[in-house]
DRENTORKOL-3810 file (N, C-alpha, C; in nm, 4 decimals):
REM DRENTORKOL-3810
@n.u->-2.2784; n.v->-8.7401; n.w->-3.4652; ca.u->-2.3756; ca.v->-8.6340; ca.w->-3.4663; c.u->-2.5097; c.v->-8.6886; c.w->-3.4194
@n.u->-2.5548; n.v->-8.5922; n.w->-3.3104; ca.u->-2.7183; ca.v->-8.6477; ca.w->-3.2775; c.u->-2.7862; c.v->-8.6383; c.w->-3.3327
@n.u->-2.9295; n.v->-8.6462; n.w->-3.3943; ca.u->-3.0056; ca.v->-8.5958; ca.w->-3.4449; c.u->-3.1511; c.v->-8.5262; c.w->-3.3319
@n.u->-3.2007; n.v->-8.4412; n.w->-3.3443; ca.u->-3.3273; ca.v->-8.4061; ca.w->-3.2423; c.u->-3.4337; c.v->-8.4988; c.w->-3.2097
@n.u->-3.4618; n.v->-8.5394; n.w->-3.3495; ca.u->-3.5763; ca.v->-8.6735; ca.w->-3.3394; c.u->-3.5587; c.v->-8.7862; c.w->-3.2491
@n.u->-3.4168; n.v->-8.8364; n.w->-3.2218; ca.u->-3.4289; ca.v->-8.9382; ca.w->-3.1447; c.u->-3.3619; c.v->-8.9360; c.w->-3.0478
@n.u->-3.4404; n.v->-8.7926; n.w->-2.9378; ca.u->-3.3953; ca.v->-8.7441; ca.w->-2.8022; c.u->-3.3785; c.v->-8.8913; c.w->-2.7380
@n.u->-3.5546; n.v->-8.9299; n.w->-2.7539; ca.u->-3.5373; ca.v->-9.0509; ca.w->-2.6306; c.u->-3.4142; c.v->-9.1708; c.w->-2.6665
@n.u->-3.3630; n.v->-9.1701; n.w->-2.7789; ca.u->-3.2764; ca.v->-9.2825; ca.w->-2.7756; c.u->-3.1206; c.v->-9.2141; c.w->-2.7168
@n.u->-3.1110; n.v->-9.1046; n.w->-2.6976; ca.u->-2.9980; ca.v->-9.0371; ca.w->-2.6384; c.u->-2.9758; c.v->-9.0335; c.w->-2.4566
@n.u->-3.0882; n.v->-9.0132; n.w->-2.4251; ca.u->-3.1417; ca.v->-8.9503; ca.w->-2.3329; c.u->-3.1354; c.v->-9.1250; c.w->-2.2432
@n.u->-3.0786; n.v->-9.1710; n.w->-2.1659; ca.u->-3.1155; ca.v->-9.3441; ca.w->-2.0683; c.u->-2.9704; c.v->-9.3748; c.w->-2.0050
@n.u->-2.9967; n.v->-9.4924; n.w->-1.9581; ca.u->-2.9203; ca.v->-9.5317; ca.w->-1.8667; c.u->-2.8308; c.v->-9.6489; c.w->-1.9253
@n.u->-2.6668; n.v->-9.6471; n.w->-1.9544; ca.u->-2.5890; ca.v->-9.7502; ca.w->-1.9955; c.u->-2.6603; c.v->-9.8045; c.w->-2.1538
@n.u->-2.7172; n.v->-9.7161; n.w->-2.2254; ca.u->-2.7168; ca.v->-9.7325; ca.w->-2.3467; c.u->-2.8837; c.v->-9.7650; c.w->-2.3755
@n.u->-2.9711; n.v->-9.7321; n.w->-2.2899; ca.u->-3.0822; ca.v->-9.8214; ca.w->-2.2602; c.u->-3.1689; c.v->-9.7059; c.w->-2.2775
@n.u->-3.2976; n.v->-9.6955; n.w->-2.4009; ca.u->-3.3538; ca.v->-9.5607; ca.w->-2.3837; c.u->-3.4700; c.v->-9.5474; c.w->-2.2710
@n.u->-3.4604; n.v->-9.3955; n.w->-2.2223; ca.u->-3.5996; ca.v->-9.3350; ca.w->-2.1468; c.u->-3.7139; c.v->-9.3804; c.w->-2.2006
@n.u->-3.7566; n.v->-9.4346; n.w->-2.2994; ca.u->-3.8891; ca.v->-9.4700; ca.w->-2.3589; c.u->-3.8922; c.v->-9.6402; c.w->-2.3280
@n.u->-3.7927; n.v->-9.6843; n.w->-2.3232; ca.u->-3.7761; ca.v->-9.8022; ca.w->-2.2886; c.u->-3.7753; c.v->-9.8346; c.w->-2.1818
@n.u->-3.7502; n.v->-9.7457; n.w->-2.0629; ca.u->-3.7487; ca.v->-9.7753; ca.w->-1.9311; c.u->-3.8721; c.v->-9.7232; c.w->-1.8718
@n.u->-3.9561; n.v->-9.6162; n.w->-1.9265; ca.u->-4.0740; ca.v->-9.5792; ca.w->-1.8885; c.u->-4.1378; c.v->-9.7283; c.w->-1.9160
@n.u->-4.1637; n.v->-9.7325; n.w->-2.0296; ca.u->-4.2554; ca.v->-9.8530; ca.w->-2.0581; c.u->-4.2375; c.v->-10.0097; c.w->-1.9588
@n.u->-4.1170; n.v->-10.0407; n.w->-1.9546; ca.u->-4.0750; ca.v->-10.1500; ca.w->-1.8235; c.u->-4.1096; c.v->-10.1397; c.w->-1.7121
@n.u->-4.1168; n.v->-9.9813; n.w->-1.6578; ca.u->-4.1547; ca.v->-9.9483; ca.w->-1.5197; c.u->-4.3110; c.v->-9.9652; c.w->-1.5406
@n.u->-4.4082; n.v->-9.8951; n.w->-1.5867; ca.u->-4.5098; ca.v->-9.9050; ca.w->-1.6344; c.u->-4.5601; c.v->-10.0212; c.w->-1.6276
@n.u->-4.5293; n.v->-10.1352; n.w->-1.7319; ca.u->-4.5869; ca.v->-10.2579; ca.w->-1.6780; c.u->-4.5091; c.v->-10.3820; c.w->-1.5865
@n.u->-4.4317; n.v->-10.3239; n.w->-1.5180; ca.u->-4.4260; ca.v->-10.3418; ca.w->-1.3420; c.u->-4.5435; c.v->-10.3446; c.w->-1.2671
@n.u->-4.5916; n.v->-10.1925; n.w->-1.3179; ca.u->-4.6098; ca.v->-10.1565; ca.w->-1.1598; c.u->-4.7813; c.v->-10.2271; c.w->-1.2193
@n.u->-4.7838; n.v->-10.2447; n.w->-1.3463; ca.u->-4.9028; ca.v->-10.2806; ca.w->-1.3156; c.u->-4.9504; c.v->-10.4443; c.w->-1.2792
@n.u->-4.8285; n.v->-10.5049; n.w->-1.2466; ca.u->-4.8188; ca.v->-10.6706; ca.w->-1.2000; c.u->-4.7933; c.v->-10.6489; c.w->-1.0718
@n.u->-4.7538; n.v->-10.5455; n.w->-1.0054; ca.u->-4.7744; ca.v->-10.5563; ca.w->-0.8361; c.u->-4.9097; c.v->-10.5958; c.w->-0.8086
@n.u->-4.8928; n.v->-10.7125; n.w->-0.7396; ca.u->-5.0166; ca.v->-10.7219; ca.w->-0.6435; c.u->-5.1395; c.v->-10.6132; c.w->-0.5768
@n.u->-5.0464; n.v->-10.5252; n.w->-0.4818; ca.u->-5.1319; ca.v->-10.4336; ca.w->-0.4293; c.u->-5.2006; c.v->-10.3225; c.w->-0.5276
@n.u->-5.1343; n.v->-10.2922; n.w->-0.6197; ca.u->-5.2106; ca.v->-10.2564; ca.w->-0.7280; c.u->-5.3412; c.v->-10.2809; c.w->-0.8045
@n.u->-5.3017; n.v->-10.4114; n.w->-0.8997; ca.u->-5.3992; ca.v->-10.5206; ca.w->-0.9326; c.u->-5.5053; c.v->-10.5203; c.w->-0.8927
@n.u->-5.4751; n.v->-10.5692; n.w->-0.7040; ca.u->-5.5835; ca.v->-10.6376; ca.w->-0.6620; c.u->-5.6880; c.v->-10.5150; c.w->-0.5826
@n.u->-5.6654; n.v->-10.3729; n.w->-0.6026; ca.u->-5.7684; ca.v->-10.2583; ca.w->-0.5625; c.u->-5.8992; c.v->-10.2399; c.w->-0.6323
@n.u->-5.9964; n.v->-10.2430; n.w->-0.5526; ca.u->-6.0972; ca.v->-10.2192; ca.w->-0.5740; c.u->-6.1851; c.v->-10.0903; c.w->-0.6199
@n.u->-6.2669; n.v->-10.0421; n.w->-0.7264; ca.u->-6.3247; ca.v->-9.9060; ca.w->-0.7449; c.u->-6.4323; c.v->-9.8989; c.w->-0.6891
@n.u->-6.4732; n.v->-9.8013; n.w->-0.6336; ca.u->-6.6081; ca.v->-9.7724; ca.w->-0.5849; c.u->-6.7306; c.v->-9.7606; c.w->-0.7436
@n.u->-6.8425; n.v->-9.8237; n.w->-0.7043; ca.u->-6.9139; ca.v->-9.8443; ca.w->-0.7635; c.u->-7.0443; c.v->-9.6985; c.w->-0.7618
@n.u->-7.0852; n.v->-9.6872; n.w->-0.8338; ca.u->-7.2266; ca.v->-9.5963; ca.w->-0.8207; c.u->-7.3285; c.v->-9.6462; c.w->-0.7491
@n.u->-7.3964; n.v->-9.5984; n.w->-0.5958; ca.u->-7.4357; ca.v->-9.6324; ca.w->-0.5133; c.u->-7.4034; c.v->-9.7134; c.w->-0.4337
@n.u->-7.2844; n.v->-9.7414; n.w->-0.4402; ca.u->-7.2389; ca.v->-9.8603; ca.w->-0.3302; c.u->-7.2778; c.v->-9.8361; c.w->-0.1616
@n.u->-7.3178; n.v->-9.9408; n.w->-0.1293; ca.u->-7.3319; ca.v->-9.9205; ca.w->0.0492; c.u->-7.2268; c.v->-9.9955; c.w->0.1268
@n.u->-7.1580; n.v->-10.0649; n.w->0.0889; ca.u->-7.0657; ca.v->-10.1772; ca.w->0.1357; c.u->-6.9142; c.v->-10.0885; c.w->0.1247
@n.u->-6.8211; n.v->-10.1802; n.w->0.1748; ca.u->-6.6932; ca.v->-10.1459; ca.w->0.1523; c.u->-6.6593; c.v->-10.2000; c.w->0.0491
@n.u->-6.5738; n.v->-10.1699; n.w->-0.0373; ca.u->-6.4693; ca.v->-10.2099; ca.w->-0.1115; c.u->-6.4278; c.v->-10.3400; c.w->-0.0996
@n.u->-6.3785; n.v->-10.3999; n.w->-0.1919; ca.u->-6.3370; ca.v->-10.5450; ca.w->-0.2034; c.u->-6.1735; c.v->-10.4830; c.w->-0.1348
@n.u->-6.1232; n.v->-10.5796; n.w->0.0388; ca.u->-5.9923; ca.v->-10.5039; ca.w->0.0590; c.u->-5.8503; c.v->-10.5762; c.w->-0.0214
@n.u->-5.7552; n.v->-10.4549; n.w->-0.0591; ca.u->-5.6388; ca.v->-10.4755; ca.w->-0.0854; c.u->-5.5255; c.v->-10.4954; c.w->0.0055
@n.u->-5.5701; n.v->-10.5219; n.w->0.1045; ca.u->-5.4454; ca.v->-10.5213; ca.w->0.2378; c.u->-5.5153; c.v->-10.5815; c.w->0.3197
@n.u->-5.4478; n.v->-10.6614; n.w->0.4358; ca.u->-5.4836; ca.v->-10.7517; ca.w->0.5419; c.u->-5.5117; c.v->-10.6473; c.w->0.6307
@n.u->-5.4954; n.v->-10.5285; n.w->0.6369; ca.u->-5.5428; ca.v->-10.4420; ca.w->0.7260; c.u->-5.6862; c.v->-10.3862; c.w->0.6892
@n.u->-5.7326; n.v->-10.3918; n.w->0.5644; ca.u->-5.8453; ca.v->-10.3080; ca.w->0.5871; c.u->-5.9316; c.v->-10.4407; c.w->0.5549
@n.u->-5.8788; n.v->-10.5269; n.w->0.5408; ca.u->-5.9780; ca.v->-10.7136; ca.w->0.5940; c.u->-6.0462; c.v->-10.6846; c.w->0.6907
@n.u->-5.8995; n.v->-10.6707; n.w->0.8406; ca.u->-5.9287; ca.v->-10.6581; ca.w->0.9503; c.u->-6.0120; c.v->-10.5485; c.w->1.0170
@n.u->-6.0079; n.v->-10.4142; n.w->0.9477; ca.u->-6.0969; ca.v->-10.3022; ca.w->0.9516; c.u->-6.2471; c.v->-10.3468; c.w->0.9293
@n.u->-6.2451; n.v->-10.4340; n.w->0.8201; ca.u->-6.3864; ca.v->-10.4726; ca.w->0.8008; c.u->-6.4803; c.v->-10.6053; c.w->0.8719
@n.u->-6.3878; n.v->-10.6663; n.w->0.9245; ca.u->-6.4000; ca.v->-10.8179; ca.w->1.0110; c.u->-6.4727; c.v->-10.7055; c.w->1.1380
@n.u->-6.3627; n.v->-10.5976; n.w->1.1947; ca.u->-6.4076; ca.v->-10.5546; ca.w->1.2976; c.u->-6.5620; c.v->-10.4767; c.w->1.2778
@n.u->-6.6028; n.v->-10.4595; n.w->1.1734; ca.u->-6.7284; ca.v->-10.3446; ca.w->1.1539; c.u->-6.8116; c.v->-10.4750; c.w->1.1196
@n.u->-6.8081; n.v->-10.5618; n.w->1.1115; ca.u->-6.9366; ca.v->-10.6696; ca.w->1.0860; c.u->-6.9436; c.v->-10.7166; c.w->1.2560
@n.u->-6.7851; n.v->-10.7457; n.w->1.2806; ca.u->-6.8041; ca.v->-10.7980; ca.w->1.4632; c.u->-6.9218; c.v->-10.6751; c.w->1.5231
@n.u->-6.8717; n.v->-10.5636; n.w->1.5205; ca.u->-6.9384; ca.v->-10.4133; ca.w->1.5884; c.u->-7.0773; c.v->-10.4147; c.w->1.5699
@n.u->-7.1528; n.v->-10.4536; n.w->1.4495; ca.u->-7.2654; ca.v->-10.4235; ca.w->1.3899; c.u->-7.2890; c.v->-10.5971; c.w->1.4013
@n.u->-7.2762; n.v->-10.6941; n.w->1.4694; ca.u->-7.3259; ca.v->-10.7772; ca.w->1.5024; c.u->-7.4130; c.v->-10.7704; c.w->1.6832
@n.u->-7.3298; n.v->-10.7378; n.w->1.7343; ca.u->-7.3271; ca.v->-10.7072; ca.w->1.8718; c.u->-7.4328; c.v->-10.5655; c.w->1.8909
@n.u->-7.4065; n.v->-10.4753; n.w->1.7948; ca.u->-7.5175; ca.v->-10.3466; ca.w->1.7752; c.u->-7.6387; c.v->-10.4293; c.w->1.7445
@n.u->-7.6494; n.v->-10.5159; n.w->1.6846; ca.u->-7.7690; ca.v->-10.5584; ca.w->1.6620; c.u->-7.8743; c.v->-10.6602; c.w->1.7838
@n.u->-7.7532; n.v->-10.7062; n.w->1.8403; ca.u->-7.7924; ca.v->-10.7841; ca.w->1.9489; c.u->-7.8502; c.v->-10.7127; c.w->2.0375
@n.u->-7.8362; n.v->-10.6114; n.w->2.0720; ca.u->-7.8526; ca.v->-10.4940; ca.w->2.2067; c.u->-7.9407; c.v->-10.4452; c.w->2.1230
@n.u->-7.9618; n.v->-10.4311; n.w->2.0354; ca.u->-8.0505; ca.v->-10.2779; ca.w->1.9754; c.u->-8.2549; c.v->-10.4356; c.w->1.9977
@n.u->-8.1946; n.v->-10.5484; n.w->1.9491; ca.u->-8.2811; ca.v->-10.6848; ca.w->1.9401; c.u->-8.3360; c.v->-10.6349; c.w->2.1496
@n.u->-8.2855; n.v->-10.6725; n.w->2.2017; ca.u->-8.3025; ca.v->-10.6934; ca.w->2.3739; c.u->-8.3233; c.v->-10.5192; c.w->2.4176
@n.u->-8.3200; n.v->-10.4273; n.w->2.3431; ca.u->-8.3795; ca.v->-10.3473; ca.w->2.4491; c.u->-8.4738; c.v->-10.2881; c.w->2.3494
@n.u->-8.5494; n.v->-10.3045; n.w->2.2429; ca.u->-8.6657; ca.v->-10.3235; ca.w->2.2023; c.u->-8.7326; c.v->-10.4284; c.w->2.2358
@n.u->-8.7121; n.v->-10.5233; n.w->2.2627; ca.u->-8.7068; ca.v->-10.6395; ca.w->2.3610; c.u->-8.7999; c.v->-10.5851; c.w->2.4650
@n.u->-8.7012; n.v->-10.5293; n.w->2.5878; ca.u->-8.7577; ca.v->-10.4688; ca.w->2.7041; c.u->-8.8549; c.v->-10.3731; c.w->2.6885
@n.u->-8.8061; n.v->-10.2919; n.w->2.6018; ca.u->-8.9308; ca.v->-10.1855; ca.w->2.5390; c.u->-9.0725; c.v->-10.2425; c.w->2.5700
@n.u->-9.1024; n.v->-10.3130; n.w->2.4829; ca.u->-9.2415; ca.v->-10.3639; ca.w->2.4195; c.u->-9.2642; c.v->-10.4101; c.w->2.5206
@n.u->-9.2087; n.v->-10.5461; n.w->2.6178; ca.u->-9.2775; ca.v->-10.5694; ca.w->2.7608; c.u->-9.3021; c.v->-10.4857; c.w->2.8370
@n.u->-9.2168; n.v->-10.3881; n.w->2.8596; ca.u->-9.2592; ca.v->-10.2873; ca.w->2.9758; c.u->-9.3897; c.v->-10.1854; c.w->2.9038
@n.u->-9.4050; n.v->-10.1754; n.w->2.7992; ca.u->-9.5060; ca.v->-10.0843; ca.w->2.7570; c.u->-9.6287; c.v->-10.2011; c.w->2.7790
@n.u->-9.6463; n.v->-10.3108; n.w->2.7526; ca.u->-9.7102; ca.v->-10.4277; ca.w->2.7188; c.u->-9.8019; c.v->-10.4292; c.w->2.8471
@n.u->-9.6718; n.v->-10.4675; n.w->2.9708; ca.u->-9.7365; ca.v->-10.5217; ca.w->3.1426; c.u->-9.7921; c.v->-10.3477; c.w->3.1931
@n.u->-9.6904; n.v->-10.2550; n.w->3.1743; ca.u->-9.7366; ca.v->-10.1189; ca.w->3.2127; c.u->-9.9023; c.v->-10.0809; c.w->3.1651
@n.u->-9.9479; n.v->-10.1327; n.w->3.0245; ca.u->-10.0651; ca.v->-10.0720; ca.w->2.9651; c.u->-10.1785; c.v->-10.1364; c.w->3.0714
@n.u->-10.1351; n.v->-10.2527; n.w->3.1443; ca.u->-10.3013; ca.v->-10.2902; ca.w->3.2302; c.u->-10.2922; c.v->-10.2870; c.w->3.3049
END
């Protein structure tokens, strides 16, 4: 005879209860790596995220490369700016 109270010990796999296998899966998933190692956004953050994948590394390698080179050009044609206003004024 079953009793109601102890659905979850009825209720699993090869004798093994649903409360027992929730809880195993559960702290699985919380020892995966890609899990773990995700980052939360902070209140006011300006930066990216600390990345969880070699892809959004590389997403971010490329936006420091981009905004290195933006800076170089943005440096040389304020650059040119100021001389040509400079020799133009006399």
């Amino acid at each position: 005879m079953v009793r109601a109270c102890s659905l979850s010990l009825v209720i699993g796999v090869n004798g093994i209860s649903l409360r027992f296998l929730v809880h195993l899966s559960l702290s699985v998933i919380s020892f995966l790596p890609f899990i773990s190692l995700a980052d939360a956004p902070e209140n006011w953050q300006v930066g990216f995220q600390d990345p969880a994948t070699p892809i959004m590394q590389g997403i971010i390698d490329l936006h420091h490369d981009i905004f290195f080179f933006m800076l170089v050009i943005l440096v040389l044609v304020i650059w040119m700016l100021a001389r040509t206003l400079y020799h133009e004024s006399f």
